[in-house]
Backbone as a ProteinNet text record, in pm:
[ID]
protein_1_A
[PRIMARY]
XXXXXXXXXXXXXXXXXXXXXXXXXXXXXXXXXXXXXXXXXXXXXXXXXXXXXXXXXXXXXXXXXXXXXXXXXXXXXXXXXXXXXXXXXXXXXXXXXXXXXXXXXXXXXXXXXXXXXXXXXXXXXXXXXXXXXXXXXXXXXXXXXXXXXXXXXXXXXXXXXXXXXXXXXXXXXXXXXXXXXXXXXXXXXXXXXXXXXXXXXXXXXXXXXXXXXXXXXXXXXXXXXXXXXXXXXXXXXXXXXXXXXXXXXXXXXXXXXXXXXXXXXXXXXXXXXXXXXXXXX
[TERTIARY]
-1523.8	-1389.4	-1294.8	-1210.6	-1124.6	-1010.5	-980.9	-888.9	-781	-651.8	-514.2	-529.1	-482	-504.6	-317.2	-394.1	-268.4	-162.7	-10.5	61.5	73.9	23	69.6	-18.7	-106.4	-205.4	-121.5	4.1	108.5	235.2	238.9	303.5	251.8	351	309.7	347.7	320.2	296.3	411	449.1	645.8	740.8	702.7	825.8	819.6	714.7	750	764.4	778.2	813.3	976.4	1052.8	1200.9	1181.4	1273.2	1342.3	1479	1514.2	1565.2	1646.4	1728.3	1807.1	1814.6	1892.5	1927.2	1796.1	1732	1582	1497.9	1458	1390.3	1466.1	1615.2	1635.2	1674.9	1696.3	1660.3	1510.7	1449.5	1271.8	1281.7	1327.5	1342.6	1410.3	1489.6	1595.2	1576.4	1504.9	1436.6	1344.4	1234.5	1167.1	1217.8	1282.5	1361.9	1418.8	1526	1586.6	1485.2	1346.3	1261.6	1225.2	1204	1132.9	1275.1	1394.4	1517.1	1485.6	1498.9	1483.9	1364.6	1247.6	1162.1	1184.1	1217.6	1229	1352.6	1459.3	1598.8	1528.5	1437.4	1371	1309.7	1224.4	1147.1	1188.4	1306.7	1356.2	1424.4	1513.4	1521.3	1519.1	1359	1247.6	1202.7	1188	1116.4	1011.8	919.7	762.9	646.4	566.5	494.3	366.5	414.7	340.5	442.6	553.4	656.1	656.5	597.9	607.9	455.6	400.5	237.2	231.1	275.8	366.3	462.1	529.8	612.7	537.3	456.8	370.4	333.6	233.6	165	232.9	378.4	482	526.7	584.9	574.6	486.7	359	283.1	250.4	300.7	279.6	370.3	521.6	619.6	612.6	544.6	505.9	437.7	269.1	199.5	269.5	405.9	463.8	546	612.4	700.2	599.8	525.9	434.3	340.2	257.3	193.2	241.7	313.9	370	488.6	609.9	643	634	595.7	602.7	473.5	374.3	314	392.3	524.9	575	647.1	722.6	781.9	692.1	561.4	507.9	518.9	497.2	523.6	687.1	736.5	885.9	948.3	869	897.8	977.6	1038.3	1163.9	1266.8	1346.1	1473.9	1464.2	1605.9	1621.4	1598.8	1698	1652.1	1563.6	1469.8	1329.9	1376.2	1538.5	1532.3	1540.3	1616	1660.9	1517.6	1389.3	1265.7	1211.4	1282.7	1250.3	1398.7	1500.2	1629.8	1587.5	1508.3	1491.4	1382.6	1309.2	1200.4	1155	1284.6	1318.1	1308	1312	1307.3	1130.8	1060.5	943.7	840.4	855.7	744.9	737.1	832.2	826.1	829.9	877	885.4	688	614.9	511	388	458.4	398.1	366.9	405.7	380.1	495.9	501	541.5	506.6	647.7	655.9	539.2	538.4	475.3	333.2	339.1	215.3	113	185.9	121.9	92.3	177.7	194	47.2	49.2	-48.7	-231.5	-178.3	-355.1	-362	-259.4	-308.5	-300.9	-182.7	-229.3	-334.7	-421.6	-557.7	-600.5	-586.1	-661.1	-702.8	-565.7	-589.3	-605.6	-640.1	-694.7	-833.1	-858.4	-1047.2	-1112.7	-1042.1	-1100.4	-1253.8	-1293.6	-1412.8	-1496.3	-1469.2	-1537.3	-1543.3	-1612.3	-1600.2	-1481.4	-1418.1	-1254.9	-1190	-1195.7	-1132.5	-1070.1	-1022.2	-1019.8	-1072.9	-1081.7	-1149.5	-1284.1	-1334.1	-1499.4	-1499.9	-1403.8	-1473.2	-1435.6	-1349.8	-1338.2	-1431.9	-1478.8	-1601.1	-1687.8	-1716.1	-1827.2	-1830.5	-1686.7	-1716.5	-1678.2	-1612.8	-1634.7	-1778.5	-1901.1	-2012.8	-2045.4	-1981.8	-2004.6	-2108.5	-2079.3	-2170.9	-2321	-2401.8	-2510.7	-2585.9	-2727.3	-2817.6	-2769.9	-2788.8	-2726.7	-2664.2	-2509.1	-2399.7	-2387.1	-2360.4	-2399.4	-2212.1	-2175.6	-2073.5	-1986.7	-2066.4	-1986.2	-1927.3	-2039.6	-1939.6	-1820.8	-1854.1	-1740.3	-1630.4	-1635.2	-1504.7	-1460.7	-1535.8	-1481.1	-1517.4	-1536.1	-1557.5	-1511.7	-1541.5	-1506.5	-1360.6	-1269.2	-1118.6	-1049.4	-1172.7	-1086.5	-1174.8	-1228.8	-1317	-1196.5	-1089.7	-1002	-1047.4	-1165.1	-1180	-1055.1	-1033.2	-905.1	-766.7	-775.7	-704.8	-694.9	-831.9	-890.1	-861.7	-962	-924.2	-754.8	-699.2	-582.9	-504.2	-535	-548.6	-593.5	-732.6	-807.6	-785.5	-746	-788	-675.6	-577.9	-490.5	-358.2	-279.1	-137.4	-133.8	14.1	17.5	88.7	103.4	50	-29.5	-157	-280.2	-263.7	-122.3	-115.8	8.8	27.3	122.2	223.7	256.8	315.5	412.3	359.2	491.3	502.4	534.1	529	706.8	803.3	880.9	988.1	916.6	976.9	987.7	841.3	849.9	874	871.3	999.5	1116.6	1200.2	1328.4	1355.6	1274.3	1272.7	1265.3	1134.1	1061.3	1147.5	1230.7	1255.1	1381	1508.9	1623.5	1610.6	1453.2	1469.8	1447.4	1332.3	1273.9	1383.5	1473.1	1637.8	1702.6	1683.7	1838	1764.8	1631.3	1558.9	1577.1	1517.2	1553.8	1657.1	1829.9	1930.4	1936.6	1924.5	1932.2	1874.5	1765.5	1669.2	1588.8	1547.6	1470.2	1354.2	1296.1	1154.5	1044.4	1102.4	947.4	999.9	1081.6	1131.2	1032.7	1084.5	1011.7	898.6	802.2	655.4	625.8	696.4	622.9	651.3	756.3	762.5	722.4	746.5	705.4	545.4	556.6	449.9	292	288.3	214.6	117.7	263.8	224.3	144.5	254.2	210.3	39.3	-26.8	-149.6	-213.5	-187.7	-286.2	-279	-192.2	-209.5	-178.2	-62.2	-90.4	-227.7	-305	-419.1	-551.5	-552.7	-620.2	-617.6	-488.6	-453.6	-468.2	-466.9	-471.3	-637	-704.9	-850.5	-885.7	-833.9	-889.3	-818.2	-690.4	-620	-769.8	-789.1	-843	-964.1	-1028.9	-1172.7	-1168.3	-1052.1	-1048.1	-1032.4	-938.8	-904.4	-965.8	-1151.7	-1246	-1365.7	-1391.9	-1528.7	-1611.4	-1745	-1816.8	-1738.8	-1676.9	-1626.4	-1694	-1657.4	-1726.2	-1643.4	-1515.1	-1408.7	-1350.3	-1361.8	-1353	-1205.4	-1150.9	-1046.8	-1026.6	-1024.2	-973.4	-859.5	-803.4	-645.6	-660.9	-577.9	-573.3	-426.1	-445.4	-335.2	-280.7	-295.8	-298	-121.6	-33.7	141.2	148.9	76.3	175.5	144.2	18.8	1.8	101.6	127.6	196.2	370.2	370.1	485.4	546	491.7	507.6	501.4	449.6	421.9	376	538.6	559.9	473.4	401.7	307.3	196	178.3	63.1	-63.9	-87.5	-214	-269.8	-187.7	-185.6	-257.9	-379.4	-400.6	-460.5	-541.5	-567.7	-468.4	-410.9	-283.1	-243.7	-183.2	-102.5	-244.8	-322.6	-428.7	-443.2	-418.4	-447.3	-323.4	-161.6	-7	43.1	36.4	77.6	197.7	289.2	464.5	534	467.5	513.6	566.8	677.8	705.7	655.3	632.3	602.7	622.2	786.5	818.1	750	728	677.4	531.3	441.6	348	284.6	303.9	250.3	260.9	363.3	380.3	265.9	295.8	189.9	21.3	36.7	-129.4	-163.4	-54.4	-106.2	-133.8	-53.7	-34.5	-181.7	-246.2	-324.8	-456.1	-445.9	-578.5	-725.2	-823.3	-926.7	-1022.7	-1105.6	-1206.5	-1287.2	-1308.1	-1478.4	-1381.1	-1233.4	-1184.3	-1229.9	-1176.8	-1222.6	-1073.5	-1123.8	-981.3	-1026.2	-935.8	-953	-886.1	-841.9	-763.7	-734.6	-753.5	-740.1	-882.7	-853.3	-941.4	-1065.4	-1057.9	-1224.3	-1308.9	-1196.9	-1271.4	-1296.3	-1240.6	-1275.9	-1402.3	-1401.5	-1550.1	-1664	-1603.3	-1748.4	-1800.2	-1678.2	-1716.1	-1750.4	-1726	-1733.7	-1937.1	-1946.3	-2069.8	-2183.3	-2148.6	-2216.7	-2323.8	-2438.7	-2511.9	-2483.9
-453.4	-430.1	-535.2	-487.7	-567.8	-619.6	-767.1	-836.8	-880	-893.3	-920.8	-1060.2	-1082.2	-1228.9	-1276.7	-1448.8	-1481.7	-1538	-1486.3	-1545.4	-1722.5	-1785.2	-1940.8	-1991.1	-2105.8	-2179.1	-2290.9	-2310.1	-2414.6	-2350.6	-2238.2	-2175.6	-2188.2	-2262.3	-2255.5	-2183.8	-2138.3	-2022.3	-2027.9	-2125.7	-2167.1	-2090.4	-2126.8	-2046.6	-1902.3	-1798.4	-1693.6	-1682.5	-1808.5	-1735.6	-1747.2	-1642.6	-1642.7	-1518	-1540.7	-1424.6	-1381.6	-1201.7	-1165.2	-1020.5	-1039.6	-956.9	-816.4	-824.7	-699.8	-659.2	-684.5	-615.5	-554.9	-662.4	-586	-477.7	-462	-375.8	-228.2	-259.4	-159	-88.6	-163	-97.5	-31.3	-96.3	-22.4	118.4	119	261.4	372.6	317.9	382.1	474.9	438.6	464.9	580.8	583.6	623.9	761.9	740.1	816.7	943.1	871.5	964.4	1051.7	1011.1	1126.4	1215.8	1163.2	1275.8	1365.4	1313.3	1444.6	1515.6	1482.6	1550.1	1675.7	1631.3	1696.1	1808.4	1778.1	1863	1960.5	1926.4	2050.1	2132.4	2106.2	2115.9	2280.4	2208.5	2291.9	2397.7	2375.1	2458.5	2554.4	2528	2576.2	2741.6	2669	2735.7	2771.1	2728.1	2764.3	2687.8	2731.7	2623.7	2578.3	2637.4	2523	2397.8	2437.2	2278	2192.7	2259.8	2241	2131.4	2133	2086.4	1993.4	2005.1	1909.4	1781.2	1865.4	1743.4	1660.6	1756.3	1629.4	1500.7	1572.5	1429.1	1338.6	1398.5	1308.1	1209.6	1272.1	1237.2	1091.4	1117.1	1031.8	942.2	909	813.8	697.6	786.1	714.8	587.2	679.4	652.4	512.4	539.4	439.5	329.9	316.6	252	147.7	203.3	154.9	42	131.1	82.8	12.3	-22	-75.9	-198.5	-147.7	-242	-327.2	-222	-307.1	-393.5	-313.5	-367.7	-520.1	-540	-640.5	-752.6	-703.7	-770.1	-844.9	-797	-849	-960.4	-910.5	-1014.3	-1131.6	-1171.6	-1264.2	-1352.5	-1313	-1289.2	-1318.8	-1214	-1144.3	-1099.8	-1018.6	-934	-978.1	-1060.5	-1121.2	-1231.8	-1325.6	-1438.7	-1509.3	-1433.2	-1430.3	-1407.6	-1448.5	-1447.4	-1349.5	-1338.2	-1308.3	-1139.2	-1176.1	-996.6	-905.5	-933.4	-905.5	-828.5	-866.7	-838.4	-765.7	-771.5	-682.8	-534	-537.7	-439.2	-355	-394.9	-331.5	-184.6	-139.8	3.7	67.1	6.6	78.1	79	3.8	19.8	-41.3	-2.8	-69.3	35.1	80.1	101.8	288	308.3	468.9	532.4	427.6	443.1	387.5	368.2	268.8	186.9	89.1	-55.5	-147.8	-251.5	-344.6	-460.3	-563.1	-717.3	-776.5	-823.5	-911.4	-876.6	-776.6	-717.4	-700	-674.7	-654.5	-806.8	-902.4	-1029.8	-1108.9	-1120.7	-1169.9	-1110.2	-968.8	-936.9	-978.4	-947.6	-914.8	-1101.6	-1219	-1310.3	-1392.9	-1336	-1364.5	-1298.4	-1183	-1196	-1225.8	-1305.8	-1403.3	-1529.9	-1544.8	-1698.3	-1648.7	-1540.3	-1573	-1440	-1427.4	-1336	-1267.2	-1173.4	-1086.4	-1208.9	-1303.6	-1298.2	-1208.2	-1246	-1127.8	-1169.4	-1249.1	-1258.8	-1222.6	-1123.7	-1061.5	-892.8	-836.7	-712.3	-584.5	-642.4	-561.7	-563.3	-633.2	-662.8	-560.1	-598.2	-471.6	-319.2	-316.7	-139.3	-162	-227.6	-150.1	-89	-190.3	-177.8	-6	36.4	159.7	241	217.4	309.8	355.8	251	267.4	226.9	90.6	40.5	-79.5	-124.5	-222.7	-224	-101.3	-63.7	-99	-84.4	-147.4	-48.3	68.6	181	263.6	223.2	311.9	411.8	556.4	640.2	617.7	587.1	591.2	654.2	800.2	900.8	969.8	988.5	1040.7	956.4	798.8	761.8	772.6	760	722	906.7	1003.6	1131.6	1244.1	1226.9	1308.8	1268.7	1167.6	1102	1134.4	1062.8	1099.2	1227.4	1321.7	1463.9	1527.5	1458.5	1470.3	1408.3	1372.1	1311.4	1280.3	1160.9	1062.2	928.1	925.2	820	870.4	981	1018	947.5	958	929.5	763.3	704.9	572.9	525.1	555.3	520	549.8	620.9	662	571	489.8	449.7	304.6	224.7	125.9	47.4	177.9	99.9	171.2	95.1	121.4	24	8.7	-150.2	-34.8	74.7	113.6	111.7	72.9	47	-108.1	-172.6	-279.8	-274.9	-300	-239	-394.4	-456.6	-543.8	-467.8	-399.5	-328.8	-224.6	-163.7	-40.6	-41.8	-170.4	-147.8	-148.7	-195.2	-159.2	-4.1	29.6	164.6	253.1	268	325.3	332.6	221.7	210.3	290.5	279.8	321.5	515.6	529.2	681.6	812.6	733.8	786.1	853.9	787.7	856.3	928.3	893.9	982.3	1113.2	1125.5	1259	1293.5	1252	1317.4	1379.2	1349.8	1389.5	1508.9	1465.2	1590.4	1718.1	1685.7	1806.4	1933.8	1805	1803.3	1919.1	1877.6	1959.8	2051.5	2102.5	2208	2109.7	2005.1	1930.5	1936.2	1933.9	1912	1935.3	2089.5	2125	2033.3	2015	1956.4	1794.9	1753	1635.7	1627.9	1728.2	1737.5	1750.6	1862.7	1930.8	1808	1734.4	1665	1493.4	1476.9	1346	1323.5	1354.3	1389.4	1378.7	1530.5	1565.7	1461.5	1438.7	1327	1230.4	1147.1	1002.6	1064	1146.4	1163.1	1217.4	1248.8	1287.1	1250.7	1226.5	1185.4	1014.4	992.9	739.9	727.7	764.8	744.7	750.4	851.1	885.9	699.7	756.4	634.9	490.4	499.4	356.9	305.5	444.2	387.1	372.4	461.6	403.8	269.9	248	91.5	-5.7	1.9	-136.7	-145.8	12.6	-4.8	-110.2	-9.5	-83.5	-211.6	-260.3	-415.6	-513.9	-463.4	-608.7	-529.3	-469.3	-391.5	-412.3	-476.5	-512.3	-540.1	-673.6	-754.5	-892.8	-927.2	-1080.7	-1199.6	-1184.2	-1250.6	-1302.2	-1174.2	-1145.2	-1022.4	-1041	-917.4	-844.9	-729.1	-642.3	-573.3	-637.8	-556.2	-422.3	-344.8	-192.3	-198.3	-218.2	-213.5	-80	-17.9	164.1	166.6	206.9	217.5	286	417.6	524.4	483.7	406.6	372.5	297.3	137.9	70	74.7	177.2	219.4	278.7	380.7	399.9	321.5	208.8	143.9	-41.3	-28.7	-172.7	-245.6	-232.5	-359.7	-370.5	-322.6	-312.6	-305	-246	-283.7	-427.1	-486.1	-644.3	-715.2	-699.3	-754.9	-924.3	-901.9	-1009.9	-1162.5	-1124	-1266.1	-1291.1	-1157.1	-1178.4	-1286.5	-1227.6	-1308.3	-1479.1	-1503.5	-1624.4	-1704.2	-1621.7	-1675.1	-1596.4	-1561.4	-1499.3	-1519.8	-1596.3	-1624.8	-1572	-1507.1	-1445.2	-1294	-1269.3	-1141.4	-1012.3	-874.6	-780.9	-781.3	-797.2	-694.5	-857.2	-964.6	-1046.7	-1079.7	-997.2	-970	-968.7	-859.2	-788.5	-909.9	-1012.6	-1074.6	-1196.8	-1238.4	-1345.6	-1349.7	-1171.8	-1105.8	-1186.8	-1156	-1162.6	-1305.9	-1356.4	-1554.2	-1573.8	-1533.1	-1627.8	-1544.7	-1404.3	-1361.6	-1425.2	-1461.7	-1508.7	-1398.3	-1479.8	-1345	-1289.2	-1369.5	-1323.6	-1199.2	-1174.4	-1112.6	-966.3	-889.8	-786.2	-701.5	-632.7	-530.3	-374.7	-318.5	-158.3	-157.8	36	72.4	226.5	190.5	350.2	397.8	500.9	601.1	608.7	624.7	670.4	531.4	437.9	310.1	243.1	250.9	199.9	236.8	365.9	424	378.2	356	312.3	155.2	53.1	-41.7	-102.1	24.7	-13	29.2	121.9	175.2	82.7	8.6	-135.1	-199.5	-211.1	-313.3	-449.4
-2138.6	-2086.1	-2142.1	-2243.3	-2304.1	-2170.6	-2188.5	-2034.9	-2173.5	-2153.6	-2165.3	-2189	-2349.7	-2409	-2349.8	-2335.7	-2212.4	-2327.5	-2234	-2313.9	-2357.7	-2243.5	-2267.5	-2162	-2224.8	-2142.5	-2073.9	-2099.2	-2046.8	-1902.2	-1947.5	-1826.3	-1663.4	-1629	-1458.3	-1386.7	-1229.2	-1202.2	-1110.1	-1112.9	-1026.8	-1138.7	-1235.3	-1326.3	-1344.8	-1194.7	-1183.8	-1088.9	-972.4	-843.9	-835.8	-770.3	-773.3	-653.8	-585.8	-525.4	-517.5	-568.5	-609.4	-530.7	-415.5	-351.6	-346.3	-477.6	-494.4	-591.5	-658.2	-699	-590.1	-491.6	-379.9	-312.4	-248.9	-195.6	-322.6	-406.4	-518	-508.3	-478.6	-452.4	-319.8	-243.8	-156.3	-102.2	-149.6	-183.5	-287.6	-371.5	-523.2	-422.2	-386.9	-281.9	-201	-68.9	-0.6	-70.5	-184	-307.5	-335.4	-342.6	-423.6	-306.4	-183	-71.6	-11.8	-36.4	-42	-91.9	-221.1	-355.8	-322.6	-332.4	-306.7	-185.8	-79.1	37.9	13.8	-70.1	-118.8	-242.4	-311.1	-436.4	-363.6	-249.6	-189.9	-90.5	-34.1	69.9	-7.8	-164.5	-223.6	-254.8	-308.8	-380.7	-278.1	-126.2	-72.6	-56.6	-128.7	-163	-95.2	-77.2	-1.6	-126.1	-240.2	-408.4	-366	-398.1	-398.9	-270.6	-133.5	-19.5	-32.2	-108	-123.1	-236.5	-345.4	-436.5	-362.8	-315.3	-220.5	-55.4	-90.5	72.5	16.9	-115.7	-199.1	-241.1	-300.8	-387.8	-234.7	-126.5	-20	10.9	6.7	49.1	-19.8	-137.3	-250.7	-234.4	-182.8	-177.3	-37.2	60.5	223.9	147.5	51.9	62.1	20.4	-84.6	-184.4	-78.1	42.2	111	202.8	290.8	379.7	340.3	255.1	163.8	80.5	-78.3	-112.2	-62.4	-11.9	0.9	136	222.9	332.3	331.3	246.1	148	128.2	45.3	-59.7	66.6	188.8	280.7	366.4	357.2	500.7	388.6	292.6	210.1	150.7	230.1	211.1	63.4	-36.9	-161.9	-227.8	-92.8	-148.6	-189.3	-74.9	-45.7	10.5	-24.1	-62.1	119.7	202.2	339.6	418.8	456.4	552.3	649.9	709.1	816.6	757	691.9	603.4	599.2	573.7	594.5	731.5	830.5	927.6	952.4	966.9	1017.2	939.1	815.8	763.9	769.8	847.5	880.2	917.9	998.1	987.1	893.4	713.7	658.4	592.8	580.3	537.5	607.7	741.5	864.5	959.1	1060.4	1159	1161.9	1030.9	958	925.3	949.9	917	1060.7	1186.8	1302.4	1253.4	1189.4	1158.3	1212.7	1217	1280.5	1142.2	1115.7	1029.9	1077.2	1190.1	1265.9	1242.2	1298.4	1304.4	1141	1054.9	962.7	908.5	904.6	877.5	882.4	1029.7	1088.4	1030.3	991.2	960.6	824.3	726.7	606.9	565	597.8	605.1	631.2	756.6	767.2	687.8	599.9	458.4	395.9	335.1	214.6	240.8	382.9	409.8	433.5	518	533.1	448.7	342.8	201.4	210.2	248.7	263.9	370.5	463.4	533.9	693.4	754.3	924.4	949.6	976.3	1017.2	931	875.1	761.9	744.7	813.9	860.5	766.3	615.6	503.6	496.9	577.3	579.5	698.8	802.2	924.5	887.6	775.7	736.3	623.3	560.4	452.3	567.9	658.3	729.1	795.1	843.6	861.6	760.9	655.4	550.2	522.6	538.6	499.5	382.6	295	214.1	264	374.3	388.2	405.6	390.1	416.1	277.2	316	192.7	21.1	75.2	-67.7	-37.4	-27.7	-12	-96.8	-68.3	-111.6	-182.7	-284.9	-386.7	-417.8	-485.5	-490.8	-388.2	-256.6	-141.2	-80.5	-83.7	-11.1	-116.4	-258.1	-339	-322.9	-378.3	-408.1	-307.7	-156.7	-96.9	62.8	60.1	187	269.8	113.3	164.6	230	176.7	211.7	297.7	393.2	535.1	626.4	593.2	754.1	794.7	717.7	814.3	791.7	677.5	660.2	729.5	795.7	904.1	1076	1065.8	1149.4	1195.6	1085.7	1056.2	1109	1034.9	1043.1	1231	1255.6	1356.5	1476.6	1461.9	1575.8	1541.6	1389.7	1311.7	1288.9	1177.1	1116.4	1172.1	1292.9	1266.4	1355.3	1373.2	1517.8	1659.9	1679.3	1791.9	1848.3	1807.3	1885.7	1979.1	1948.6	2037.6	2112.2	2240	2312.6	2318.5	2255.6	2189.1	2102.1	2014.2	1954.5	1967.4	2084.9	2127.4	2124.6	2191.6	2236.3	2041.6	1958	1813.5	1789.3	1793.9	1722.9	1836.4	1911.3	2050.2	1998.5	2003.5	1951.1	1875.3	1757.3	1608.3	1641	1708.8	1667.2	1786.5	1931.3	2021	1943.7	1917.5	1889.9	1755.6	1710.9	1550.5	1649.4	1709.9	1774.1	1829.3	1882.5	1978.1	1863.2	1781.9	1689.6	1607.8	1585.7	1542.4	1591	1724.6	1820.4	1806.1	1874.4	1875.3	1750.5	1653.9	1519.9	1467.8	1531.5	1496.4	1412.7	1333.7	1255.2	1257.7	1426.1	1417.8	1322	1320.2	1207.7	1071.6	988.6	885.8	897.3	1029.6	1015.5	1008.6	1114.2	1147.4	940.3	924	730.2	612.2	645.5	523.5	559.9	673.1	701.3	791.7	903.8	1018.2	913.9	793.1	768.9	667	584.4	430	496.8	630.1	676.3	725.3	760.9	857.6	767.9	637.4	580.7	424.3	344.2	199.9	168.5	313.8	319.7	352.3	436.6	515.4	323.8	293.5	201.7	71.5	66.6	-55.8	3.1	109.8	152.5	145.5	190.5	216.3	58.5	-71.4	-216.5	-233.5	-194.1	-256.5	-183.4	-65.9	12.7	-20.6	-92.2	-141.7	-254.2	-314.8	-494.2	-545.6	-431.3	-410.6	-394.9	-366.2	-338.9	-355	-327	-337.8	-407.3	-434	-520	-643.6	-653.1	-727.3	-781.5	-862.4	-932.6	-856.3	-837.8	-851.2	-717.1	-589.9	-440.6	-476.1	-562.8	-595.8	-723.2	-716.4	-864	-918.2	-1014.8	-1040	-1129.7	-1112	-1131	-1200.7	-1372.7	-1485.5	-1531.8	-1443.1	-1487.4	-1460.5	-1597.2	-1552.9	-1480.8	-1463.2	-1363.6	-1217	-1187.5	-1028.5	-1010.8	-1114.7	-1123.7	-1111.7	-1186.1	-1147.2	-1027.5	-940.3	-774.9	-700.9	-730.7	-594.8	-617.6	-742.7	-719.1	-784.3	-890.2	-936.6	-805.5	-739.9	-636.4	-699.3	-779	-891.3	-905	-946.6	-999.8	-868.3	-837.1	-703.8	-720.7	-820.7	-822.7	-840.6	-914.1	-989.4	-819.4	-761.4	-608.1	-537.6	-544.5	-447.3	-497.7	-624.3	-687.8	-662.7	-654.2	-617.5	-528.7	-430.6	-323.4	-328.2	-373.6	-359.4	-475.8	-592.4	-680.1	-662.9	-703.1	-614.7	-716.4	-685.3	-766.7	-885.1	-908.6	-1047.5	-1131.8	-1099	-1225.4	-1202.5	-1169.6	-1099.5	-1292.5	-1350.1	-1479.8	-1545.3	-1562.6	-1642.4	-1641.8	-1501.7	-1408.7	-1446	-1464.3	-1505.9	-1645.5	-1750.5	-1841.6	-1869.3	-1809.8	-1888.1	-1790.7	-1646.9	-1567.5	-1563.5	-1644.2	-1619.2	-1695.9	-1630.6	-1703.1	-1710.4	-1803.7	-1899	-1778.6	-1704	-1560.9	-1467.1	-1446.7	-1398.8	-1357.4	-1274.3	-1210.6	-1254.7	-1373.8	-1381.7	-1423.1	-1380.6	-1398.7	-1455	-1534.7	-1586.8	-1495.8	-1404.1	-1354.2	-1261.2	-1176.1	-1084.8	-1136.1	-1260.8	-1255.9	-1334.3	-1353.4	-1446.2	-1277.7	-1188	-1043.9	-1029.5	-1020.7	-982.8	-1042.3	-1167.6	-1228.6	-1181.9	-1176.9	-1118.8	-1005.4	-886.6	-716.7	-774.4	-853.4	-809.9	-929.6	-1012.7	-1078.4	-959.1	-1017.2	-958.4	-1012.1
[MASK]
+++++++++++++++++++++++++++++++++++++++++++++++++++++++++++++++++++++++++++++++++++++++++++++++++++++++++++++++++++++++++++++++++++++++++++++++++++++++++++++++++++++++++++++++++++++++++++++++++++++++++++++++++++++++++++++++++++++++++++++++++++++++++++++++++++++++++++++++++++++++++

């Protein structure tokens, strides 16, 4: 597996951290922009091909918001203001039952207690069924996802409704959306284009990102250089460099890769170069 010869053995890893305003909320709206459109071709269209097209496109965008960026925020990545991170949360937290705080706190204990039991990725391999003596591979990477059980998961595991701490956020947030829905005839609109994506195509992608991200690795993390993932969802690929500089923000994420990646590294190029390496003895 050919790894990315570095630009400069002298480059330090301060001269890529910066934060940058109007870049992050550009990601953020780019985002946003794209599940409009989608939902406006969509409704168009009329079809329930484009109606099925647009769930997935849908749910890419969901994982991109909720995921990266909402990532890029517990780190305060985005913008220059810490507080701006959190006033904004409505837009890539609470649209998905997540909560700043809430996410903050787990995925930070992350990257401080890295695949050990206080580690919340050690207790989902464990029920993915990776943690067993011979995880059966192919079912969990290519069969698993489309059993709803990462429905499920997400469901019993992963959202911060499961803590009644932030109940009184996503209340705020989910009550006057459902009123105005109503009010408007919306409901089904919301249940088909949002409801459906978030419970069934974030849930899916989330359980391949968190596999792909550590899973029988050399390193404890693996970056995924593939442009078109890279491109949806923010440099979110680049996992490893983030795990090695956590204060470096996305878009110089690629760059970060190339100057700090070493040869023993854990990198993909894509879906099925993953597969081959989760399933390596």
């Amino acid at each position: 597996m050919k790894t990315p010869e570095k630009v400069s053995n002298t480059v330090a890893p301060k001269s890529y951290v910066e934060r940058n305003t109007f870049i992050g909320l550009w990601a953020v709206f780019r985002d946003w922009l794209f599940i409009i459109g989608c939902v406006s071709i969509s409704l168009t269209l009329n079809h329930w091909l484009a109606w099925m097209v647009c769930v997935w496109l849908i749910g890419i965008m969901q994982f991109s918001l909720a995921e990266a960026i909402l990532h890029e925020a517990s780190h305060y990545n985005l913008f220059r203001s810490k507080r701006l991170h959190h006033y904004l949360q409505f837009l890539y937290a609470w649209p998905f039952l997540q909560t700043m705080s809430d996410y903050q706190v787990e995925h930070l204990n992350h990257h401080k207690h890295l695949m050990s039991d206080k580690d919340q990725t050690t207790v989902d391999y464990k029920i993915y069924g990776l943690a067993s003596r011979n995880p059966n591979i192919f079912f969990i990477w290519f069969v698993k996802p489309f059993t709803f059980f990462p429905t499920l998961h997400y469901l019993r595991h992963g959202n911060a409704a499961l803590d009644r701490k932030n109940w009184t956020q996503l209340v705020l947030f989910w009550a006057p959306l459902v009123v105005v829905c109503w009010m408007f005839g919306q409901m089904q609109n919301l249940l088909m284009y949002w409801v459906v994506p978030l419970l069934w195509i974030y849930p899916i992608l989330n359980y391949w990102s968190e596999i792909e991200e550590h899973y029988n690795t050399r390193t404890g993390s693996r970056s995924n250089i593939g442009k078109v993932l890279n491109f949806f969802t923010h440099n979110e690929g680049y996992h490893s460099v983030h795990h090695r500089y956590p204060t470096i923000p996305f878009y110089n994420l690629p760059k970060a890769h190339i100057a700090f990646t070493a040869p023993d590294d854990d990198i993909s190029t894509g879906f099925i170069d993953t597969y081959r390496q989760i399933r390596s003895k």
